[in-house]
C-alpha positions in Angstrom: 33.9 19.1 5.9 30.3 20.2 6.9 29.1 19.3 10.5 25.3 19.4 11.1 22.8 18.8 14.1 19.8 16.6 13.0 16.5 18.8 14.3 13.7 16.6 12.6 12.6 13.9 10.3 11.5 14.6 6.7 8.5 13.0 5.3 10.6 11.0 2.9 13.1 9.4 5.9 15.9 12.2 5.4 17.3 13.9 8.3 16.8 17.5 8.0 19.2 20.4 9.5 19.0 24.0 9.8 19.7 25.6 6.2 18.0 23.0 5.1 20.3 20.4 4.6 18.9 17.2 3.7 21.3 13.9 5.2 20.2 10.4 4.3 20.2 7.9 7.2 20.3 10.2 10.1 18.1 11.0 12.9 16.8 13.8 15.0 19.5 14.8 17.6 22.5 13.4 15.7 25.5 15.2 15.0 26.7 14.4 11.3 29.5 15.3 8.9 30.1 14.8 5.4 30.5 17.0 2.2 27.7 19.2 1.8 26.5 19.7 -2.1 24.2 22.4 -2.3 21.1 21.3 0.2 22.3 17.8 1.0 25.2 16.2 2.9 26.8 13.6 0.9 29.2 10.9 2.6 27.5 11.5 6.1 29.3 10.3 9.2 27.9 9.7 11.8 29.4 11.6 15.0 26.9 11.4 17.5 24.6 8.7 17.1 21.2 9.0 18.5 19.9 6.5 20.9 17.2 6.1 19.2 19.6 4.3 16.3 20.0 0.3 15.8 21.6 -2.1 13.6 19.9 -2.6 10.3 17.7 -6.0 10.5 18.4 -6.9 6.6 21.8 -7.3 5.5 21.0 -5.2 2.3 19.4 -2.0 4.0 22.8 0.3 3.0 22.2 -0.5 -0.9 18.7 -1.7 -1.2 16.0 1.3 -2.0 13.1 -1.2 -0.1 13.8 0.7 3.0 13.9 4.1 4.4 14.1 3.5 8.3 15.6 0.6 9.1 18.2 2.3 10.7 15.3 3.4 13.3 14.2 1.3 16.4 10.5 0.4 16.2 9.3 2.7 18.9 10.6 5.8 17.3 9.3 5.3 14.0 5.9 4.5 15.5 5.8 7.4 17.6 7.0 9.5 14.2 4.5 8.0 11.6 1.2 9.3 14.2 3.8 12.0 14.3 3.3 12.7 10.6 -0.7 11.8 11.4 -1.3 14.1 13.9 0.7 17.4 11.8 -1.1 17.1 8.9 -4.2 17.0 10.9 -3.3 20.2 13.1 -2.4 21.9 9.7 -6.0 22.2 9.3 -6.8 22.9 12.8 -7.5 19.7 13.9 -6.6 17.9 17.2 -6.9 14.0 18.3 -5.1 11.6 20.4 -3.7 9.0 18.6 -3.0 5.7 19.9 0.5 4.1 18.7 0.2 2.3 14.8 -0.7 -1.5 14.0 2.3 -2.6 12.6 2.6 -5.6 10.2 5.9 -7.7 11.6 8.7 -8.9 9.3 9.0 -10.2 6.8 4.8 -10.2 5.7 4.7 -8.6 2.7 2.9 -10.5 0.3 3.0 -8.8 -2.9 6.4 -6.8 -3.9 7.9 -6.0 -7.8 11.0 -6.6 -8.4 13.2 -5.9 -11.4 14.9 -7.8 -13.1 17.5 -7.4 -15.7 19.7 -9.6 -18.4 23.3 -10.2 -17.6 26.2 -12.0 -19.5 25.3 -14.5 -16.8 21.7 -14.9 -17.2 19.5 -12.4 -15.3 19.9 -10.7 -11.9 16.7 -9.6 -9.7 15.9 -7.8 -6.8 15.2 -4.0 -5.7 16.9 -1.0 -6.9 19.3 0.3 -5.2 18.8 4.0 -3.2 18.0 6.4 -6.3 19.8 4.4 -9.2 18.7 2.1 -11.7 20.9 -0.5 -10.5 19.6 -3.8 -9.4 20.6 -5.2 -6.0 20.2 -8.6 -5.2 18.0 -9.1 -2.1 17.9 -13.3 -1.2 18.1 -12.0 2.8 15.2 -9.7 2.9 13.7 -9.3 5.7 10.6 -7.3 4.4 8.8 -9.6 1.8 6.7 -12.8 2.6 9.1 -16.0 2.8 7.6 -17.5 -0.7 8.6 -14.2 -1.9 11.9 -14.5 -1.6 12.3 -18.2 -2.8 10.8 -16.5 -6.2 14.0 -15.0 -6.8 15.5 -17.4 -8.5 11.5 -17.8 -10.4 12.2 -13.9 -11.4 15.9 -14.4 -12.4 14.8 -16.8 -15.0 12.1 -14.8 -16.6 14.2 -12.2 -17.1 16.6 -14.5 -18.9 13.6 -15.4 -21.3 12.0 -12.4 -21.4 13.7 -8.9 -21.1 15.6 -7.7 -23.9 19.4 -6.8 -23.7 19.0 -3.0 -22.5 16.0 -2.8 -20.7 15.0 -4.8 -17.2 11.4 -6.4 -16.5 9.0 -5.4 -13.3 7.8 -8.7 -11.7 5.0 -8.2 -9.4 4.8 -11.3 -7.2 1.8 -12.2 -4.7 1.3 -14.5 -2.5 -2.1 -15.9 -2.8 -3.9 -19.1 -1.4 -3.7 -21.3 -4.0 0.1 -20.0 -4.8 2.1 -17.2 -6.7 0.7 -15.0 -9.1 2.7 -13.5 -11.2 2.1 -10.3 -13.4 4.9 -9.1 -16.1 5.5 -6.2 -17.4 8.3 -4.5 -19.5 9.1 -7.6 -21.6 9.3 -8.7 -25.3 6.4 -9.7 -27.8 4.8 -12.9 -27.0 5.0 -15.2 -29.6 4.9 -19.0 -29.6 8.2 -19.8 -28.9 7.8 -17.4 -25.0 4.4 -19.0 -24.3 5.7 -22.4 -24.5 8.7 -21.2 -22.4 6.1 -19.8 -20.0 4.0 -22.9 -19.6 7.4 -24.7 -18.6 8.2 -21.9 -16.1 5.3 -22.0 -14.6 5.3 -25.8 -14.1 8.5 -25.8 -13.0 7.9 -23.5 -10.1 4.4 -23.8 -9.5 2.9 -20.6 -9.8 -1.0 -20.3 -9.9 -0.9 -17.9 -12.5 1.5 -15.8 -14.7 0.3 -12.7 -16.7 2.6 -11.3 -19.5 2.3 -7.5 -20.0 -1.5 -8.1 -19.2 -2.2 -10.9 -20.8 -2.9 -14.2 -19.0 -0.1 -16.4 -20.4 -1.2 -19.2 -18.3 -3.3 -20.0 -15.4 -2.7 -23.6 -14.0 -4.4 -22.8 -10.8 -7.1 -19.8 -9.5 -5.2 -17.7 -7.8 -7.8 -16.8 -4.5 -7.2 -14.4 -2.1 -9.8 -14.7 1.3 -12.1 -11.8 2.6 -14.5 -12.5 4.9 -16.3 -15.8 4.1 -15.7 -15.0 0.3 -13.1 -16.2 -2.0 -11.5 -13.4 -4.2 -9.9 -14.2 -7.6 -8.4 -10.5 -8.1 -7.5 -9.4 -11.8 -3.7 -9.4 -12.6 -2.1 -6.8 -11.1 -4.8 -5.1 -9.3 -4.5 -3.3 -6.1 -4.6 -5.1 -2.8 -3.6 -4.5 0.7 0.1 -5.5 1.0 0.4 -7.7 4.3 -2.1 -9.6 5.8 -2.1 -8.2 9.0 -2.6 -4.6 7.5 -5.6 -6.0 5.5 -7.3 -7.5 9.1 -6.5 -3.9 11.2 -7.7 -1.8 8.2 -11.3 -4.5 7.8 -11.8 -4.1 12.0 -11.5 -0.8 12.3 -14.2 0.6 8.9 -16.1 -2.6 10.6 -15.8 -0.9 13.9 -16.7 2.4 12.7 -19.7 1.0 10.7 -21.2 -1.6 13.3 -25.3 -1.2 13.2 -25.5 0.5 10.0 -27.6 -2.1 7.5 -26.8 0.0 4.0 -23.7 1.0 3.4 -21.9 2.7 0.4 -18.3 1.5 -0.4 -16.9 4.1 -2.1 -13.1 3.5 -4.3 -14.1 -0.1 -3.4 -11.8 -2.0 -5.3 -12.3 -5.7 -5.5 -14.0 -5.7 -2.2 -11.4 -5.8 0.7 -14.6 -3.5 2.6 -17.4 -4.3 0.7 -17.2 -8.5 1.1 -16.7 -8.3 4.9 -19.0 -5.8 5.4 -21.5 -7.8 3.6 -22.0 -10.4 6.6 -24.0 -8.1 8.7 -25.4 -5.4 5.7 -26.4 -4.6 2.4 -23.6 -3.0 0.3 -23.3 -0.6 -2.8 -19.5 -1.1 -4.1 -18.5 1.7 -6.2 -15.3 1.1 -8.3 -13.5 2.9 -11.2 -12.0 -0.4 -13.0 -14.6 -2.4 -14.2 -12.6 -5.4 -14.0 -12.7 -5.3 -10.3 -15.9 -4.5 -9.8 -16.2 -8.2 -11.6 -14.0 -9.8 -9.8 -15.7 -8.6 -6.6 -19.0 -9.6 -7.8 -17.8 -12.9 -8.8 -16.6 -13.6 -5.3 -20.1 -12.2 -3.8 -21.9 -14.8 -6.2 -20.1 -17.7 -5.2 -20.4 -16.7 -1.3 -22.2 -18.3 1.3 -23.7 -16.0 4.0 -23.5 -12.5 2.5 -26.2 -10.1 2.2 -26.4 -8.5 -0.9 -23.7 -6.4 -2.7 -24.6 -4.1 -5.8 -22.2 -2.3 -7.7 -21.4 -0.1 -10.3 -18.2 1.0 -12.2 -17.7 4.6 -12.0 -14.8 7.1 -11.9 -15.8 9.2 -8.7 -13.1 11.7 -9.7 -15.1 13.3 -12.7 -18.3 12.0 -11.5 -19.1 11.6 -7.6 -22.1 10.5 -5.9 -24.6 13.4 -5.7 -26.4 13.6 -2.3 -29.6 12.4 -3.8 -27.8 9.4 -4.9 -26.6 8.7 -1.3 -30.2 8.8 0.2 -31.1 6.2 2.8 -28.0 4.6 3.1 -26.4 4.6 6.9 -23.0 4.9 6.7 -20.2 5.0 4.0 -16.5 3.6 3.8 -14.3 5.4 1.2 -11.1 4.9 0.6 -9.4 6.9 -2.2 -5.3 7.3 -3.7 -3.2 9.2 -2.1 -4.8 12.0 -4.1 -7.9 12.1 -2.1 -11.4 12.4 -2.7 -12.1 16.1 -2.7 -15.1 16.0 -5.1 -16.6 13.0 -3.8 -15.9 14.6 -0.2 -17.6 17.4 -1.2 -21.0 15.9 -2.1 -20.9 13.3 1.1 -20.6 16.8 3.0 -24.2 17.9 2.1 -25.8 14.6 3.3 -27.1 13.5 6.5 -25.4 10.0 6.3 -24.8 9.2 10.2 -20.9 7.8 9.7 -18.4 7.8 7.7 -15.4 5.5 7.8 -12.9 7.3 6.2 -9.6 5.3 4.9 -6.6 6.6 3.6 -2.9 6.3 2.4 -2.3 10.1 2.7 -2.3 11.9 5.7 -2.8 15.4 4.3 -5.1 14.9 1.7 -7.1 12.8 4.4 -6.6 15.7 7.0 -7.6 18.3 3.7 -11.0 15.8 3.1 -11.8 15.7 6.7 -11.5 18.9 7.5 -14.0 19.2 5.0 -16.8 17.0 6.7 -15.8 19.1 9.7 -17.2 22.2 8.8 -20.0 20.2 6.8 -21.0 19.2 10.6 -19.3 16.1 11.0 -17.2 15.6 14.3 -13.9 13.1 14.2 -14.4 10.5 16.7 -10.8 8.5 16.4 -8.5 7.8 13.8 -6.5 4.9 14.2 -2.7 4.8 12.1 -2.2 1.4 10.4 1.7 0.7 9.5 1.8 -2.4 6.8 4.4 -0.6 5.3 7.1 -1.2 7.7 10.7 0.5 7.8 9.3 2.4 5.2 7.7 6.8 5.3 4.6 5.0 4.1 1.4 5.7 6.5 -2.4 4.7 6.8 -5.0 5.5 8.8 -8.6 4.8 9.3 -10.7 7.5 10.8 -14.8 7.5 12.0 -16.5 10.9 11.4 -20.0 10.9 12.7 -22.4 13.7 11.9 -23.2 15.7 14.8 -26.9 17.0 15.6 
């Protein structure tokens, strides 16, 4: 029997020890034992709990994978997430106070994939469990969006029609307007017989849409999705913010940042959860790598009422940024890149003389590695503000203004 002291939180929701000994579900100060296996503690016990330790909200929290810090009260995990914020950026030298994270409440996530997998039964769905491959069932979730968990039983019979014997489907479910869409992947060949069995799926349950490894198997209603005063029909699968609350704290603050500025370049633009908004008070130049949403976002612009105008173009800004000359006249820019970061792109915005930047990301060190960047470029950080839509998970996003200094 091993017995360890806690000292700190790692970036992926393990307690970490001196050695380093990594121990699942523990916190900083705790006193743990268990079976140590070379850097990790297996079969932890908790000795000395931390005060800073509550029940798990969601029955499932010990099994399911959704989760990392449920075990956590809500003020400690805030103050650790613009923890994690406010390292990163000192790792390159930079300092900022940081109020506490937006955080999206319970049970508001309105996109999720589940798996699902035959049985001799019929089909089970849910989450994987904590590094397996085996499916728990999650009906009391206290993450997802309501609708989402009624779906269960939606997802339970697709796999029953659709996944073969040995392998499990991924069912990416959002809530939308005008009802579920639903996007399939991992399943067998469509052929008549599944499409019918689709169509009666669909009816049976409602959905707005279901696509089957990419291809729309049937649509019975537009699934639309609201920015701003514009109605968004987003391509299946394609990347949106994943609560509704996130999505509005994300939108105020690069609206914040960007107030005054008439031109604006919307860089990693998606299908226009900046650019559409942004559009009510200035002209916009989205800039997207997947041409089918830079469609979708200029479908919604067309059939707006109120916007000023939105250009785009599809263009991967990883092999080929915006050059300076490119960005000429144009008053302020929003990018928002993967957690990879923009360093190229970064690079380029660094030799111009655009007055602000809102910068938004889902990494705080390649966002504190970019900024750093436009620091020494002459651009001073203003405020950053950490946005948690990702709760009771390691996941963190922030919003930053830089503004170029004279």
């Amino acid at each position: 029997m091993t017995v360890v002291k806690i000292k700190r939180l790692g970036h992926l929701g393990d307690g970490i020890a001196d050695g380093p000994i990594y121990v699942a579900g523990a916190l900083p100060g705790e006193v743990v034992s268990g079976t140590l296996d070379g850097e990790h503690l297996r079969d932890p016990k908790i000795d000395t709990p931390s005060e800073n330790r509550v029940k798990p909200p969601c029955t499932h929290a010990r099994s399911c994978g959704g989760c990392q810090l449920q075990h956590a009260s809500d003020a400690f995990v805030a103050d650790w997430k613009r923890d994690v914020v406010r390292q990163a950026l000192a790792a390159q030298g930079i300092a900022i106070d940081l109020e506490p994270p937006v955080t999206s409440p319970p049970r508001s996530r309105r996109r999720a994939a589940f798996s699902v997998r035959r049985t001799k039964k019929g089909a089970l769905a849910g989450f994987h469990m904590k590094a397996s491959d085996t499916i728990i069932a999650v009906p009391n979730c206290q993450l997802v969006h309501p609708d989402l968990t009624a779906a269960l039983p939606m997802i339970e019979a697709l796999g029953a029609l659709g996944a073969s014997r040995k392998g499990e489907l991924s069912v990416l479910v959002t809530q939308t307007d005008t009802g579920l869409d639903v996007a399939v992947t991992g399943g067998k060949e469509m052929d008549v017989a599944l499409h019918q069995a689709l169509a009666d799926l669909a009816r049976t349950y409602d959905l707005a849409r279901i696509t089957w490894d990419d291809d729309i198997a049937l649509q019975r209603r537009t699934p639309v999705l609201r920015l701003g005063p514009a109605d968004l029909t987003p391509p299946p699968g394609a990347f949106l913010q994943a609560t509704r609350e996130g999505e509005a704290a994300l939108i105020d603050a690069v609206t914040e940042a960007l107030t005054g500025a008439k031109r604006i370049f919307d860089l990693f633009a998606g299908c226009g959860t900046f650019a559409l908004p942004l559009a009510q008070d200035a002209m916009v130049h989205a800039v997207e790598g997947e041409s089918v949403m830079v469609a979708a976002l200029d479908h919604a612009w067309r059939n707006a009422q109120g916007l000023k105008r939105i250009t785009h173009e599809a263009r991967d800004l990883f092999r080929n940024p915006l050059l300076p000359e490119e960005l000429t006249r144009f008053e302020g820019v929003v990018i928002d890149p993967p957690r990879a970061g923009a360093a190229a792109q970064i690079a380029e915005l660094a030799k111009t003389r655009i007055p602000r930047i809102a910068h938004v990301s889902c990494n705080p060190a390649t966002f504190a590695r970019d900024t750093a960047t436009l620091i020494r470029a002459g651009y001073d950080l203003d405020w950053v503000k950490v946005v948690d839509q990702f709760r009771w998970s390691t996941h963190v996003e922030l919003v930053a203004l830089l503004r170029r200094n004279n």
